[in-house]
PDB file of N, CA, C and O in Angstrom:
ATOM      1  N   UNK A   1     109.639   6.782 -99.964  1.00  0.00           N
ATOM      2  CA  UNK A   1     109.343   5.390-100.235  1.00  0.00           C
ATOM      3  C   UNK A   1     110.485   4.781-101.030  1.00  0.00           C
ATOM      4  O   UNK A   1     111.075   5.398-101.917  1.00  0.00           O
ATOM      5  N   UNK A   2     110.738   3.656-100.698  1.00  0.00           N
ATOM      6  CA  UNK A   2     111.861   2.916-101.506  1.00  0.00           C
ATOM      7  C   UNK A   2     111.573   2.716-103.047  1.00  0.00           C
ATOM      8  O   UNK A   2     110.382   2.629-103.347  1.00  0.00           O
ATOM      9  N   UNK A   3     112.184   2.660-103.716  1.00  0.00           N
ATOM     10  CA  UNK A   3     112.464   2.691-105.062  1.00  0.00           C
ATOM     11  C   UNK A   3     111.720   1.539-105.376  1.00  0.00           C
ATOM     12  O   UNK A   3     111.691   0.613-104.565  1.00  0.00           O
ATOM     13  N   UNK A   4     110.934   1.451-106.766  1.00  0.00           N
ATOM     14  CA  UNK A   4     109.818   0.110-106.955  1.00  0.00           C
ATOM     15  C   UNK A   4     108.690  -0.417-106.102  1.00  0.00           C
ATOM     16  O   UNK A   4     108.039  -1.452-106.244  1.00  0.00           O
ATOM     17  N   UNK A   5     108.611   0.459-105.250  1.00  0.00           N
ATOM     18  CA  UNK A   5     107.444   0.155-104.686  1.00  0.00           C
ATOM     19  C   UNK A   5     106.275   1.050-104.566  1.00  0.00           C
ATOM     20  O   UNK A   5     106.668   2.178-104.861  1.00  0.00           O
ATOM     21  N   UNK A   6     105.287   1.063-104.332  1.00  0.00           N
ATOM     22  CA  UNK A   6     103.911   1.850-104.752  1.00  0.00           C
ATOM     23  C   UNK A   6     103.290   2.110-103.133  1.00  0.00           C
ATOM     24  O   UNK A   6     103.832   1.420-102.269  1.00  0.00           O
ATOM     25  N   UNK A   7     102.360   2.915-102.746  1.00  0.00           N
ATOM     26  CA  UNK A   7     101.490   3.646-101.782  1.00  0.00           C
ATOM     27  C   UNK A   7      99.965   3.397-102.207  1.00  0.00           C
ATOM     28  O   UNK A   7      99.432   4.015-103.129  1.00  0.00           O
ATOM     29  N   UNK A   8      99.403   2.546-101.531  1.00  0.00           N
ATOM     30  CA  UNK A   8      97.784   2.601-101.826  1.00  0.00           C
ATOM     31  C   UNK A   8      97.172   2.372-100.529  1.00  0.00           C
ATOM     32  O   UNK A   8      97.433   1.572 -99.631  1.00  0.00           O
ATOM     33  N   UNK A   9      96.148   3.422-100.681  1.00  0.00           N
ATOM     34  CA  UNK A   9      95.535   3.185 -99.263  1.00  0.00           C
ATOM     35  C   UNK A   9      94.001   2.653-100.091  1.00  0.00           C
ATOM     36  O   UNK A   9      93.577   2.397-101.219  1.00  0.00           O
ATOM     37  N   UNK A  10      93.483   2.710 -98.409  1.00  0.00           N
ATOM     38  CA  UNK A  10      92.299   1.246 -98.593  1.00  0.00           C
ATOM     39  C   UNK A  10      91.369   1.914 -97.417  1.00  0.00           C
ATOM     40  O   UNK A  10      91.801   2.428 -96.385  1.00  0.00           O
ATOM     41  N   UNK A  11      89.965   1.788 -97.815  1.00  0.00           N
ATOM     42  CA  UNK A  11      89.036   1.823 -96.552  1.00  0.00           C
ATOM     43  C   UNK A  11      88.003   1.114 -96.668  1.00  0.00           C
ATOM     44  O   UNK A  11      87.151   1.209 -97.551  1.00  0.00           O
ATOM     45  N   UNK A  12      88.039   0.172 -95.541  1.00  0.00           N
ATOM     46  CA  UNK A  12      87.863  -0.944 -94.810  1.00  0.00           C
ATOM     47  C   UNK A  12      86.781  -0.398 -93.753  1.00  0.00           C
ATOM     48  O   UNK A  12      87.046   0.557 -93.024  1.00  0.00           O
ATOM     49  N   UNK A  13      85.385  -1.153 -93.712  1.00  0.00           N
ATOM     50  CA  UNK A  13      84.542  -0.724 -93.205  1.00  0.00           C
ATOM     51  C   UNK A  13      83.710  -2.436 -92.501  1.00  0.00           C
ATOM     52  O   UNK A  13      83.100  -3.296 -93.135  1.00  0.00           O
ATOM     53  N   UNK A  14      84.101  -2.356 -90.731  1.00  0.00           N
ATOM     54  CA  UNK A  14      83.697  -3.578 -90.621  1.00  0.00           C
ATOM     55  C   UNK A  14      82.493  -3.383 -89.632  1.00  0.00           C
ATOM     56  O   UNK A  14      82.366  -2.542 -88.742  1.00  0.00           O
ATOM     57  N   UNK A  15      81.607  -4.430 -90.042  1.00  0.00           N
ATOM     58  CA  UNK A  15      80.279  -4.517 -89.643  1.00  0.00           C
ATOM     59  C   UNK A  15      79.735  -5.962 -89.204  1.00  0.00           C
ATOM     60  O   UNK A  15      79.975  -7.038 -89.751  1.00  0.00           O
ATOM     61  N   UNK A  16      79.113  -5.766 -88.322  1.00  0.00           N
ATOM     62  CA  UNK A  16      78.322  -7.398 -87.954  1.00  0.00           C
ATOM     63  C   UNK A  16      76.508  -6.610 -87.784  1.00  0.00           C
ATOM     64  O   UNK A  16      76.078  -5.649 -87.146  1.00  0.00           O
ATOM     65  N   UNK A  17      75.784  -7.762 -88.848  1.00  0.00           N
ATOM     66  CA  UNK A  17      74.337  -7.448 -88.881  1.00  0.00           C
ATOM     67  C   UNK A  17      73.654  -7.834 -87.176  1.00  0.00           C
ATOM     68  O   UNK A  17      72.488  -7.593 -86.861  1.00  0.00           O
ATOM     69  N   UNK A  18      74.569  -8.393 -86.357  1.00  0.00           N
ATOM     70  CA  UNK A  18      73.690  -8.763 -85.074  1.00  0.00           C
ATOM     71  C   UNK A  18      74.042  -8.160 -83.608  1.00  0.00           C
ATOM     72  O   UNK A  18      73.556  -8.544 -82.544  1.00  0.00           O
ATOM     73  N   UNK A  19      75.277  -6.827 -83.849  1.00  0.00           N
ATOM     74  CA  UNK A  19      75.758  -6.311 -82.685  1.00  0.00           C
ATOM     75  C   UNK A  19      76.627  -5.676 -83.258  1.00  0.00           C
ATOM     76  O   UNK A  19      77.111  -5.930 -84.361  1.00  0.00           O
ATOM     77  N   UNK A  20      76.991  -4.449 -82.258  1.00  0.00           N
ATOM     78  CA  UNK A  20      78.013  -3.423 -82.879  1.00  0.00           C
ATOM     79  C   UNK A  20      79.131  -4.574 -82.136  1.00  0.00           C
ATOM     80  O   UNK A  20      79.062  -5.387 -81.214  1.00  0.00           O
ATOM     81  N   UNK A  21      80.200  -4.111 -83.140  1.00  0.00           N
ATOM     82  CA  UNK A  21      81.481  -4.647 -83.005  1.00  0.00           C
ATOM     83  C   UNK A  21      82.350  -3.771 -81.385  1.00  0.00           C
ATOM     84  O   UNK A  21      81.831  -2.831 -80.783  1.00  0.00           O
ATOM     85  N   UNK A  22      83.290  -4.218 -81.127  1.00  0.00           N
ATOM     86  CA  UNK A  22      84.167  -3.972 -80.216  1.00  0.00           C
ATOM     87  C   UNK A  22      85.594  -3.473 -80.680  1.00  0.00           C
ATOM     88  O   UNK A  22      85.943  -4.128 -81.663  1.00  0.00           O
ATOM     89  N   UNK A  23      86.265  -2.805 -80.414  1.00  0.00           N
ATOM     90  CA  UNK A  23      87.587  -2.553 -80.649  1.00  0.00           C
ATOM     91  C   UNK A  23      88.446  -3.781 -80.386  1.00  0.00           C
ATOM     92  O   UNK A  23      89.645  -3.558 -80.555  1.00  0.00           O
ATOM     93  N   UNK A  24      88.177  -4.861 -80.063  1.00  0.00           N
ATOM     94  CA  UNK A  24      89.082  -5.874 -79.901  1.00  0.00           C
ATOM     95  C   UNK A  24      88.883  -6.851 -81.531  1.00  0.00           C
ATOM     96  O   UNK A  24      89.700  -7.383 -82.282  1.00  0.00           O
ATOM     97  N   UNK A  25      87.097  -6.702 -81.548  1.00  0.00           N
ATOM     98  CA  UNK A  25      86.571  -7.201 -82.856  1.00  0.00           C
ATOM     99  C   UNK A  25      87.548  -6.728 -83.899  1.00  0.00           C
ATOM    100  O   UNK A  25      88.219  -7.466 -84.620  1.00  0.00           O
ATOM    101  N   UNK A  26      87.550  -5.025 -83.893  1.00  0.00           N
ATOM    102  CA  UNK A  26      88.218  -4.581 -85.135  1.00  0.00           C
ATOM    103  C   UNK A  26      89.403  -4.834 -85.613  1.00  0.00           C
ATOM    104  O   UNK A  26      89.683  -4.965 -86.805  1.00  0.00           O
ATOM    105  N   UNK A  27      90.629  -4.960 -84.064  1.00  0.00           N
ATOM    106  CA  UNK A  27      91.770  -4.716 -84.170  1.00  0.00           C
ATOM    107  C   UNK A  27      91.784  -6.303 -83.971  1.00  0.00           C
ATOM    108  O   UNK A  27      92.959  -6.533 -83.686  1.00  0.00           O
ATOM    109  N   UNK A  28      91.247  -7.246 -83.972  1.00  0.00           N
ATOM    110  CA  UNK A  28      91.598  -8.657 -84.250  1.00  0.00           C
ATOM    111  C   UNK A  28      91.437  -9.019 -86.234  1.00  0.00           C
ATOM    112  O   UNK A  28      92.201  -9.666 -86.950  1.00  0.00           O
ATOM    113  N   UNK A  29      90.113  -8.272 -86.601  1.00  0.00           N
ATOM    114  CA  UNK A  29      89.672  -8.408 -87.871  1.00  0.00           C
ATOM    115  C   UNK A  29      91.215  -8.060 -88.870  1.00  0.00           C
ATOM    116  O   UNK A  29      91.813  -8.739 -89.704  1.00  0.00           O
ATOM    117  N   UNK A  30      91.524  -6.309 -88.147  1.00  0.00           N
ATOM    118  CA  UNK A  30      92.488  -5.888 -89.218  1.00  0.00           C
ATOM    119  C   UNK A  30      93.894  -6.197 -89.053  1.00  0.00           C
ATOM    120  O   UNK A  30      94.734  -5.766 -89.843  1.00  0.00           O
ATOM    121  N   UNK A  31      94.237  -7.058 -87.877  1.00  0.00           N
ATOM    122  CA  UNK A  31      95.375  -7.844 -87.543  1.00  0.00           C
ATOM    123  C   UNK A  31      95.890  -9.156 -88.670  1.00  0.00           C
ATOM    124  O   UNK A  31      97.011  -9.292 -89.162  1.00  0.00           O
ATOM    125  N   UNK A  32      94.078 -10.455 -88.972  1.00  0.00           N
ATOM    126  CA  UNK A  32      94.296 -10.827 -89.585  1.00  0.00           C
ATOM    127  C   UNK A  32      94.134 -10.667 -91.209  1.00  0.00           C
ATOM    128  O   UNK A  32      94.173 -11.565 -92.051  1.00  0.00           O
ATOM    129  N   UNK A  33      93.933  -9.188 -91.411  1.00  0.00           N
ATOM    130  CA  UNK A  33      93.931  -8.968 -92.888  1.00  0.00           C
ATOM    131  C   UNK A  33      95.479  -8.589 -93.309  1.00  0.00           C
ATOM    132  O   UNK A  33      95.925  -8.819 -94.433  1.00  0.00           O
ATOM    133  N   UNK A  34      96.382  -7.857 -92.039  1.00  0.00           N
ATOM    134  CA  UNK A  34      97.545  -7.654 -92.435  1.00  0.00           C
ATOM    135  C   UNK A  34      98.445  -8.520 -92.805  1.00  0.00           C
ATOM    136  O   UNK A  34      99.219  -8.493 -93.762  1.00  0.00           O
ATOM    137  N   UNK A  35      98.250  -9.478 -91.778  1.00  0.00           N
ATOM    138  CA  UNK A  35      98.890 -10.743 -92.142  1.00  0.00           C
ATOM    139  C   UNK A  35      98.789 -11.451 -93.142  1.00  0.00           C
ATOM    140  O   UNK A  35      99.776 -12.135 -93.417  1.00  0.00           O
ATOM    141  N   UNK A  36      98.125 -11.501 -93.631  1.00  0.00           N
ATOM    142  CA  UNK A  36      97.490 -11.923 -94.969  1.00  0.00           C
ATOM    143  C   UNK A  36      98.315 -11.173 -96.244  1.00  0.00           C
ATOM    144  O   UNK A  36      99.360 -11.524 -96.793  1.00  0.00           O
ATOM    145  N   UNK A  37      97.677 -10.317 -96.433  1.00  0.00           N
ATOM    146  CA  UNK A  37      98.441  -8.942 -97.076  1.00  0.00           C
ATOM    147  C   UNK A  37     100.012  -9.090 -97.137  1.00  0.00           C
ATOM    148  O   UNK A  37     100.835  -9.025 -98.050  1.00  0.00           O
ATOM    149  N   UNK A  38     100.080  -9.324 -95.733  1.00  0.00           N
ATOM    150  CA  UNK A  38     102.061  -9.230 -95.955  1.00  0.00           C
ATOM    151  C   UNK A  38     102.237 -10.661 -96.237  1.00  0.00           C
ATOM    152  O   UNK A  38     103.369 -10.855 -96.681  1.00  0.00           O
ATOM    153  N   UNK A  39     101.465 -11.852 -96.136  1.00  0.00           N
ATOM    154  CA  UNK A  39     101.972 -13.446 -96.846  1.00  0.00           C
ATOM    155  C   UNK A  39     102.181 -13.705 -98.305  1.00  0.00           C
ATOM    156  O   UNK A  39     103.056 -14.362 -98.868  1.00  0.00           O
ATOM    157  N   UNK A  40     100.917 -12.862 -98.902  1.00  0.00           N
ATOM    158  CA  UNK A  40     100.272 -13.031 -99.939  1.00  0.00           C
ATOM    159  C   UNK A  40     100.877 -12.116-101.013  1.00  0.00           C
ATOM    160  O   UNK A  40     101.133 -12.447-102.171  1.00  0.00           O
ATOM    161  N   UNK A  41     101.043 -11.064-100.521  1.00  0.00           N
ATOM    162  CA  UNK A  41     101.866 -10.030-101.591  1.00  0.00           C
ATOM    163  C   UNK A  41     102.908  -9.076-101.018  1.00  0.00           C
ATOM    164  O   UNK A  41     103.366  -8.266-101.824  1.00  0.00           O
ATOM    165  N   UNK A  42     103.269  -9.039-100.023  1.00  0.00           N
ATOM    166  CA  UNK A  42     104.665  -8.537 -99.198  1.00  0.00           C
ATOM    167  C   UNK A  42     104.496  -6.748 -98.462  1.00  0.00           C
ATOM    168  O   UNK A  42     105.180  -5.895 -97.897  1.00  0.00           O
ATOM    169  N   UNK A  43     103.391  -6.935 -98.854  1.00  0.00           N
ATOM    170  CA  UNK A  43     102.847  -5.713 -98.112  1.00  0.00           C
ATOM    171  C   UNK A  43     102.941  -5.160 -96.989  1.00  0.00           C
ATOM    172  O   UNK A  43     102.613  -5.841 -96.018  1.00  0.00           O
ATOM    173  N   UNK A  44     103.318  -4.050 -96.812  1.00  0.00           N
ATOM    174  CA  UNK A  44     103.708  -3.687 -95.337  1.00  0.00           C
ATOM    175  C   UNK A  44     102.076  -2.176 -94.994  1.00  0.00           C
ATOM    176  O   UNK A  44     101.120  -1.703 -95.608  1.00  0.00           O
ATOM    177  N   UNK A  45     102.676  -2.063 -93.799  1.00  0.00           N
ATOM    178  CA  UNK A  45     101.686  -1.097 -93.208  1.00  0.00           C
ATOM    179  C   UNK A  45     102.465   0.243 -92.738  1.00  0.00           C
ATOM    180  O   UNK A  45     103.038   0.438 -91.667  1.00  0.00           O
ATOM    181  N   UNK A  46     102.300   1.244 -94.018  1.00  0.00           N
ATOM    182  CA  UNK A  46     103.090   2.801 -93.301  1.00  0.00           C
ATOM    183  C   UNK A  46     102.883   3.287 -91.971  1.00  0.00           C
ATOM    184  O   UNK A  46     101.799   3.016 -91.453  1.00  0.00           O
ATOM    185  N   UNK A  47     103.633   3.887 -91.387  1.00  0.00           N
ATOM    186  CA  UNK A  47     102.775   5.072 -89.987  1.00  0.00           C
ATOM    187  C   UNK A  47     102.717   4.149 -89.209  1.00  0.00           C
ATOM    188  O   UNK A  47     102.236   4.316 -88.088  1.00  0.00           O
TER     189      UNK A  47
END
C-alpha cells in the first residue's frame, strides 16, 4: 500500500423488505456507493 494511506474493509449487507434483490440490484446499489466513496473521500477499491 502506498505510503499514508490506510486498508479498511466494510460489510455491506443489502436487503429489500418486498423481494429478494437481483445481482443487477446489488451491483447497481454497490456501484453507486463507490462512487460516492471515491467523491467524498478519495477512496479507491483494492482487488
Amino acid at each position: 500500500m502506498p505510503e499514508g494511506t490506510r486498508s479498511l474493509a466494510f460489510r455491506i449487507r443489502f436487503r429489500a423488505a418486498d423481494r429478494t434483490l437481483t445481482a443487477e440490484d446489488v451491483n447497481r446499489a454497490l456501484n453507486g456507493l463507490t462512487r460516492v466513496l471515491q467523491r467524498e473521500a478519495g477512496a479507491t477499491v483494492r482487488g
